[in-house]
N, C-alpha and C positions, 0 to 999 in steps of 0.2 A: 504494500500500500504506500503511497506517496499524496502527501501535502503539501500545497504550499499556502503563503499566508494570503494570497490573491483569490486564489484560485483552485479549491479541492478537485483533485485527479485521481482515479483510481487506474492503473497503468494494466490495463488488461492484460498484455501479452506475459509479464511479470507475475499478474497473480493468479491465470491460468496453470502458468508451467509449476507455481508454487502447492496447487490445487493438484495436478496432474504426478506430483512429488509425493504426498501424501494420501493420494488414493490407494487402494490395496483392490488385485482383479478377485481375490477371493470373497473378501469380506462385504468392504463398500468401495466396489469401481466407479463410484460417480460423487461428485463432490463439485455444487454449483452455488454462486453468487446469482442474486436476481431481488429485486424490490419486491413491493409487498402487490405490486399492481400486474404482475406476468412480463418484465423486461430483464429480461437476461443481461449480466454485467459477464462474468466471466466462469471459464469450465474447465474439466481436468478434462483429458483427451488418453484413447480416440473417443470417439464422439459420435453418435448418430443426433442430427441439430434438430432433425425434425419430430422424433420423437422426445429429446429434451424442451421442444419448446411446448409441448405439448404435457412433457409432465408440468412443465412449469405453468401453462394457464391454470390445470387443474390444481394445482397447488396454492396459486391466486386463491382462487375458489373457495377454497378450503380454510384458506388462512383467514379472510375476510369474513367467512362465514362464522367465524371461530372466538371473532372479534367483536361480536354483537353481544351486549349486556355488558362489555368488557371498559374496563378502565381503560385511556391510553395511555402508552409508555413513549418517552420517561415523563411523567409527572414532575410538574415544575415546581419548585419550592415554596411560589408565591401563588401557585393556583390551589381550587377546592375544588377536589374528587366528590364524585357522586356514590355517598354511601352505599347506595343502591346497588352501582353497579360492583361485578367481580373484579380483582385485579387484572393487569393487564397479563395479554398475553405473551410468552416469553418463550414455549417451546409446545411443538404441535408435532405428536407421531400419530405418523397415519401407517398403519398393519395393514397389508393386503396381501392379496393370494400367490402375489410373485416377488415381493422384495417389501423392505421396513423402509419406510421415507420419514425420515428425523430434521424439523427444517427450528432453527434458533433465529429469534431475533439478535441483531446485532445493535441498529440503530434505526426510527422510525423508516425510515428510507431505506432497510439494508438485511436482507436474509440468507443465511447461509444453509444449504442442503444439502445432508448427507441422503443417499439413494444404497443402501446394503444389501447383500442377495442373502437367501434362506439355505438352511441348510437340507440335503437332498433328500427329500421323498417329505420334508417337512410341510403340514398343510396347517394353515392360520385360516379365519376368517376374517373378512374387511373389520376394520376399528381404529378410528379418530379418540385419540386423549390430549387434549390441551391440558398445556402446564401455567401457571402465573405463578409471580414470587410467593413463598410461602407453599405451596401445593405439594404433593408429594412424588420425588421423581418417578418417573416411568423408562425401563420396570423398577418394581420395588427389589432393592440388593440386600432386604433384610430375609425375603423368600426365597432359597437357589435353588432352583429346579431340581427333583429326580435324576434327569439326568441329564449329562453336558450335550449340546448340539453336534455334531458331528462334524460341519463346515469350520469348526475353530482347532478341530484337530489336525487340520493340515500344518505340515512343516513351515509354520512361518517366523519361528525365531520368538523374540517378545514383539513383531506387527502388531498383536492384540492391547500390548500396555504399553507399548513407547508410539512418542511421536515426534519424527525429526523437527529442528527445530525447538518444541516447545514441551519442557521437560513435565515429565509425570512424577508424581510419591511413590515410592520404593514399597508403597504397603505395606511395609515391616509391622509387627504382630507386637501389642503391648506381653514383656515376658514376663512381667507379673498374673496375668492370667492364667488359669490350671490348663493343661493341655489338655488340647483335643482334636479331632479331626479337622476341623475347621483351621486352627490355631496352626497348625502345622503345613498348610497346604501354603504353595509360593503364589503369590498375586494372580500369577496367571494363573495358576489353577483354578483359584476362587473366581475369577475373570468367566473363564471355560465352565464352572459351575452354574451360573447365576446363568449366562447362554447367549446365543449371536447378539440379539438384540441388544443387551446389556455391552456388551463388548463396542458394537458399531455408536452406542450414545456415549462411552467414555469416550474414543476417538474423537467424536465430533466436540463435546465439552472441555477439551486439550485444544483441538483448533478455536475453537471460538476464545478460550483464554488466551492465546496467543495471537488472535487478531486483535482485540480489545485493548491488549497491555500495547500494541503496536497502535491502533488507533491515538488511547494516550499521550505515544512519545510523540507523536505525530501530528497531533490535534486533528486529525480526518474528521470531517463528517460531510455523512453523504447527503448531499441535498436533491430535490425534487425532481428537479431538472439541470443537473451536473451534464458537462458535457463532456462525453468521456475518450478514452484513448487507449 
């Protein structure tokens, strides 16, 4: 990402290749910037454009639909929230019968989405869960599944808990705790536990912290009608 004090840019070809860095073909091969209205800013590659833009209207769709009742974000210091409504919204997974689509708000103008594949012979049905501050993540990492998904057992190294660039917690286990199963398992295991889904939203929750701290240094912010490059 790049700012300048004139003029915010967001350098496409730059934070494609940085997008197309951090995808993984096993887990989540797709990884897009796009506003909250269906315009595509930037994408990891390769790429099918026409089908991307197409998840991205319906993701429009979704997100806006999703934003109804809802508080907007960020709430300003000197303005008054409507008790009424719920907080805003911050994070929207949509479950469907061919992949987990995990999209974060970054800034009112700016959504970052992860697209993760399932694991094989795995069958979900369609589900929408919006998250607002305060809400409880999705999935819950307090329940781990029976059993680990199969697609995170492929040979990928620690893929599932590192992320170039933007460093993860080590997970280390308090050793005052009595041992137990749990206690004893390495991050990635408990990672592989819990299941894809779990796996593909810490990834994307590691990129969005490392866009934001980079927003930050940067003072970026993306406006309505930036004109981009």
């Amino acid at each position: 990402m790049q700012a300048t004090t004139d003029r915010p840019m967001i350098n496409i070809s730059k934070v494609s290749e940085w997008l197309t860095q951090n995808a993984n073909e096993q887990l989540y091969p797709r990884l897009f910037l796009m506003s909250p209205n269906g315009t595509l800013l930037a994408y990891s590659k390769p790429v099918d454009i026409k089908e991307l833009r197409d998840q991205a209207a319906l993701i429009s769709i979704a997100w806006k639909d999703n934003c109804n009742g809802r508080q907007k974000f960020p709430a300003r210091s000197d303005s008054i929230q409507d008790s009424t409504l719920k907080p805003a919204l911050k994070t929207l997974t949509i479950e469907t019968e061919d992949c987990n689509i995990i999209i974060r708000l970054l800034q009112p103008e700016l959504l970052l989405v992860l697209v993760g594949k399932l694991p094989p012979r795995k069958r979900q049905t369609f589900r929408i869960t919006p998250e607002g501050p305060g809400d409880p993540r999705h999935p819950d990492t307090e329940t781990p599944l029976p059993r680990p998904d199969p697609i995170v057992k492929l040979d990928q190294g620690d893929a599932a808990a590192k992320l170039s660039g933007a460093p993860l917690g080590d997970g280390s286990t308090t050793k005052a705790k009595p041992p137990s199963i749990l206690s004893n398992m390495s991050q990635r295991e408990k990672d592989i536990k819990v299941g894809t889904l779990h796996v593909q939203r810490k990834r994307l929750d590691a990129l969005v912290d490392y866009i934001l701290k980079d927003f930050e240094d940067t003072g970026f912010v993306m406006p309505a009608d930036s004109d981009l490059q």
